[in-house]
C-alpha positions, 0 to 999 in steps of 0.5 A, spaced: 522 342 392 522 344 384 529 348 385 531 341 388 529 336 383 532 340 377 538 341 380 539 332 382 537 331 374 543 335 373 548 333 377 545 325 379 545 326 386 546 332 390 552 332 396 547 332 401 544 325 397 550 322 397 552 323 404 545 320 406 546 314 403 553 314 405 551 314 413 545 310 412 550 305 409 555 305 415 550 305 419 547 298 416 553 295 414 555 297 422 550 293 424 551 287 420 558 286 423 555 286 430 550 282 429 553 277 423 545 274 422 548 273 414 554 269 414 550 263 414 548 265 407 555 268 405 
């Protein structure tokens, strides 16, 4: 953990940070699309 969090404050994020969020997007943006409970906000 110690190694971790000196190497995100180095670099921001890590590859594999950056790749979560990345699939945890799609994976909302995904269900968004399908259900469209927004567009009457939009």
């Amino acid at each position: 953990m110690d190694v971790m969090n000196k190497h995100k404050h180095e670099s921001g994020f890590t590859i594999i940070e950056v790749s979560l969020v990345l699939a945890i997007a799609g994976l909302v943006v995904g269900n968004l699309s399908d259900t469209r409970p927004f567009n009457n906000y939009v």
